[in-house]
SESE-780457 format. One line per field, with one value per residue: x, y, z of N, C-alpha, C in turn; residue number from 1. Coordinates in steps of 0.1 Angstrom, whole numbers, plus 5000, padded with zeros to 4 digits. Atoms other than C-alpha are relative to their C-alpha. Example, Ala and Ser with C-alpha at 12.3 -4.5 7.8 and 13.67 -1.06 7.14 Angstrom:
<drenlos>
n_east = [5009|4991]
n_north = [4988|4989]
n_up = [5000|5000]
ca_east = [5123|5137]
ca_north = [4955|4989]
ca_up = [5078|5071]
c_east = [5009|4992]
c_north = [5012|5011]
c_up = [5000|5008]
nr = [1|2]
</drenlos>
This chain:
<drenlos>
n_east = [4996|4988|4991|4991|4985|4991|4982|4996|4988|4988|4998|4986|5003|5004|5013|5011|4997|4996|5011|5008|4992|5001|5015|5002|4999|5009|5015|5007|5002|4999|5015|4992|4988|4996|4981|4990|4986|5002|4985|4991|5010|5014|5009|5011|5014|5007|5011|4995|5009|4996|5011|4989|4985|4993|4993|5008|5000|4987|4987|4998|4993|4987|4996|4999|4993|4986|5000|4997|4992|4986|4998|5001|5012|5011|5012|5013|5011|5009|5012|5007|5009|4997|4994|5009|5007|4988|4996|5009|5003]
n_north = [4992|4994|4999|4984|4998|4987|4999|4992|4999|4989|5006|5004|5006|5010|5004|5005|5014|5012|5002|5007|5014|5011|5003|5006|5011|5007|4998|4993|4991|4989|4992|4981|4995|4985|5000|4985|4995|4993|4996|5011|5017|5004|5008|5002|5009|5003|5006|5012|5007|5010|5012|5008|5002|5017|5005|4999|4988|4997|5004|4990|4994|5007|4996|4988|5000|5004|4989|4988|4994|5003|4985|4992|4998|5010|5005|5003|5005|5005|5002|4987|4997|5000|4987|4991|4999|4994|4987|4995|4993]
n_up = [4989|5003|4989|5004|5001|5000|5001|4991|4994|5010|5016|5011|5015|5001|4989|5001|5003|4995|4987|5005|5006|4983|5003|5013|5001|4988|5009|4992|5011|4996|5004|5001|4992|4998|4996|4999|4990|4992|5003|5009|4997|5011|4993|5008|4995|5008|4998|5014|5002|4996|5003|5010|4998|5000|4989|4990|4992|4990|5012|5009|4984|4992|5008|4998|4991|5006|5010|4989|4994|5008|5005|4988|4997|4991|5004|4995|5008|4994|5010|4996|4995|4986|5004|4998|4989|4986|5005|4995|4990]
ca_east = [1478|1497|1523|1542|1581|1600|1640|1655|1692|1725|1721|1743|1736|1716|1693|1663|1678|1691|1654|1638|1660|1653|1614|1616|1633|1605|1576|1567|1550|1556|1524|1539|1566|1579|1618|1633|1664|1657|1694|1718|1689|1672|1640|1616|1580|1566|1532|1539|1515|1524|1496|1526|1553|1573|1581|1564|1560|1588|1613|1607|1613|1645|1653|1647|1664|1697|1694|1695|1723|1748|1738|1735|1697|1668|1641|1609|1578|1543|1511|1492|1463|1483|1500|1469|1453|1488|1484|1449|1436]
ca_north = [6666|6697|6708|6745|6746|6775|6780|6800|6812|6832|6840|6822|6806|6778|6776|6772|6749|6726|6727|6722|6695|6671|6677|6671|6640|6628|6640|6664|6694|6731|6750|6786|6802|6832|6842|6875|6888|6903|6923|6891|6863|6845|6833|6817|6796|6772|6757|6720|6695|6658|6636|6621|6620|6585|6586|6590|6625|6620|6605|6637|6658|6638|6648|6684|6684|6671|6697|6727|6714|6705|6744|6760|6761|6755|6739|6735|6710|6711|6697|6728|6718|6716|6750|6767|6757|6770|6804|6811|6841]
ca_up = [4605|4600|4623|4632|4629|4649|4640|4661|4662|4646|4609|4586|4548|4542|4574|4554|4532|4551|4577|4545|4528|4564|4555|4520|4525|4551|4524|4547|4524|4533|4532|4543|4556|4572|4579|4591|4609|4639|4638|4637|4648|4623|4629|4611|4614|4591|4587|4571|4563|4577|4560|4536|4561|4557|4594|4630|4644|4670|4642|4623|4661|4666|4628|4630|4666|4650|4619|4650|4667|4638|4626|4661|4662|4684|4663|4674|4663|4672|4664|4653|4672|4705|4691|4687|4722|4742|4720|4729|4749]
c_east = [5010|5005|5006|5009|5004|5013|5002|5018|5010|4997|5009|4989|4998|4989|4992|5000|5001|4984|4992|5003|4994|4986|4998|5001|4992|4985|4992|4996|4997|4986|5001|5010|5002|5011|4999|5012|4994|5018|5008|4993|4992|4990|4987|4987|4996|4991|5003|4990|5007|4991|5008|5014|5001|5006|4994|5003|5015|5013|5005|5005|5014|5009|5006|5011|5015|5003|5006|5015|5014|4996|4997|4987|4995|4989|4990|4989|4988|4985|4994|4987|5003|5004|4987|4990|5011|4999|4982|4990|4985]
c_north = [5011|5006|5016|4995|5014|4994|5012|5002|5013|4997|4993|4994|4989|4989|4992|4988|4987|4994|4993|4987|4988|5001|4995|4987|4989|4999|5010|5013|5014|5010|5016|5003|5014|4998|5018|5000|5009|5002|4982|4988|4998|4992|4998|4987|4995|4992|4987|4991|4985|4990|4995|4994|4984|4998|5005|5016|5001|4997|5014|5014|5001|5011|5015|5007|5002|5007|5012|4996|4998|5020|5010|5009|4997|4998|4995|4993|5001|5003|5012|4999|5003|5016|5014|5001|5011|5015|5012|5009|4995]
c_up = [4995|5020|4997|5003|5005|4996|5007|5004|4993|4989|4996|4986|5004|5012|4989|4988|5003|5009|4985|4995|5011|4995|4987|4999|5009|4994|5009|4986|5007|4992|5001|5009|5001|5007|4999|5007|5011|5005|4999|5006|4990|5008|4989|5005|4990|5006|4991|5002|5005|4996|4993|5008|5002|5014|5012|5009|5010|4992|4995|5010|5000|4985|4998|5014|4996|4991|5008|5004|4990|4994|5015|4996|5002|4989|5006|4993|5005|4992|5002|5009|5018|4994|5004|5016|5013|4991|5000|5009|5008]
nr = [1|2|3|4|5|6|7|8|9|10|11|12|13|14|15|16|17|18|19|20|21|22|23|24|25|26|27|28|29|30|31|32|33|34|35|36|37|38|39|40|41|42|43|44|45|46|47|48|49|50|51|52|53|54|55|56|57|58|59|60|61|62|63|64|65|66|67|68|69|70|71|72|73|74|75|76|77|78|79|80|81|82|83|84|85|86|87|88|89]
</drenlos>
């Protein structure tokens, strides 16, 4: 199953460290990524792969959840196939 990741908030150092470090240590495997600044909001989207993860879709939710609010940002998970039906014209 892969899944998309939004982040969403004020720049500062070590966002994508820290979002990825939480997936690394879950086995989750980062397939691509995209980050910019939109003036002082970072925002970024990844595509991550979940056929290795060591812990249950909502574990890894809760994880990423808790990442956002110790760095003051909204993280978002979802399965790409629900992703791709809500983004569908």
């Amino acid at each position: 199953m892969r899944a998309i990741i939004s982040v969403i908030g004020d720049d500062r150092k070590g966002i994508i460290a820290k979002v990825c470090a939480c997936l690394y240590e879950r086995e989750v495997n980062v397939l691509d990524i995209t980050q910019t600044l939109l003036q002082e909001y970072f925002t970024m989207v990844m595509l991550v792969d979940l056929k290795d993860c060591t812990c249950s879709f909502e574990a890894l939710q809760t994880a990423l959840t808790q990442v956002g609010q110790e760095m003051g940002l909204s993280i978002r998970i979802q399965n790409e196939e629900i992703f791709n039906a809500m983004h569908r014209v």
